[in-house]
N, C-alpha and C positions, 0 to 999 in steps of 0.2 A: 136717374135716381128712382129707386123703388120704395114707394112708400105705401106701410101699412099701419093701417088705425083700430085699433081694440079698444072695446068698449068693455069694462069687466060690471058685472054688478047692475049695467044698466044699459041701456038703451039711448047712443049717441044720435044728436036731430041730425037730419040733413044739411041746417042749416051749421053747424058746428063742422060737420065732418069736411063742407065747404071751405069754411075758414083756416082749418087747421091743413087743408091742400094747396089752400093761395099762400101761407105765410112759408110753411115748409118748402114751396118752390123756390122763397125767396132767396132760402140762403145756396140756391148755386149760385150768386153771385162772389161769393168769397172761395168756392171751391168745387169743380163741376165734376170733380173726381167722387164725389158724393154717391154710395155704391148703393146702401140701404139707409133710410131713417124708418123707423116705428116709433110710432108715437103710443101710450101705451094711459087711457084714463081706465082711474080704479073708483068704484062707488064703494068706501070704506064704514066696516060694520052695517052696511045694506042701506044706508042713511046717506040720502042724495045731497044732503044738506054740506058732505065733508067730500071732496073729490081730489086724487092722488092721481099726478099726471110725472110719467116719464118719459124724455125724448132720446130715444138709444140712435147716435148715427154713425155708419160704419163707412170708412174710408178705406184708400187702398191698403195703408200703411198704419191707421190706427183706429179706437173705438174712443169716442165721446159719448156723456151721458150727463144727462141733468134729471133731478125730479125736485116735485114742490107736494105741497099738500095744502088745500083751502079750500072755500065754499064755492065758488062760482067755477064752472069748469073751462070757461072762456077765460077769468081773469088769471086760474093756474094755469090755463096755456101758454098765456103773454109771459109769467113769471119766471116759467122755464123755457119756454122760446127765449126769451132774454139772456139766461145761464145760456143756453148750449150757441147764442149769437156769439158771445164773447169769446168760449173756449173756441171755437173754428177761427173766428177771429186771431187767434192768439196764435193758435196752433201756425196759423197759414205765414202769420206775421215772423214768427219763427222761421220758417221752410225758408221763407226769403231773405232773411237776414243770413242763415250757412249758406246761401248762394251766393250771395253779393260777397258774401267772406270768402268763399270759395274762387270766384271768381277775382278779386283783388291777388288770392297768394299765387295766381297762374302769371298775373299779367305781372308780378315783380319778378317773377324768376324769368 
């Protein structure tokens, strides 16, 4: 997975841009086909105080995206690392339920 972090409007710490590379590894665990994520924080109307985070992740076969908007730019990480956790989740959960279905209408015929 290739991931890139933009910082708009400001200047992301090292210690952030750390965090948001451990937790975005985490989700190959649900899907290792994971092609691009970009994580993408906005400093809205130039006022650090308000921080706009969106995580775009491209798979082989589809695109997921979540964004949030809040004051801390750690706690709008969690908020939408949380969103794009569940839609991968969902999505994958899907993939495997048309296989298991797939695989059931082989094995009666």
């Amino acid at each position: 997975m290739k991931l890139t972090i933009t910082a708009r409007h400001f200047k992301a710490k090292d210690s952030l841009q750390s965090y948001i590379t451990e937790k975005m590894n985490e989700l190959t665990k649900y899907n290792e086909n994971i092609l691009f994520a970009d994580v993408i924080l906005t400093s809205e109307n130039s006022n650090e105080d308000l921080i706009s985070c969106e995580i775009i992740l491209t798979l082989k076969e589809k695109v997921l995206a979540a964004k949030e908007s809040n004051g801390d730019s750690t706690k709008v990480f969690d908020i939408v690392y949380d969103k794009i956790e569940k839609q991968l989740y969902k999505y994958m959960d899907k993939i495997k339920n048309k296989k298991y279905i797939k695989e059931n209408l082989k094995t009666k015929n």
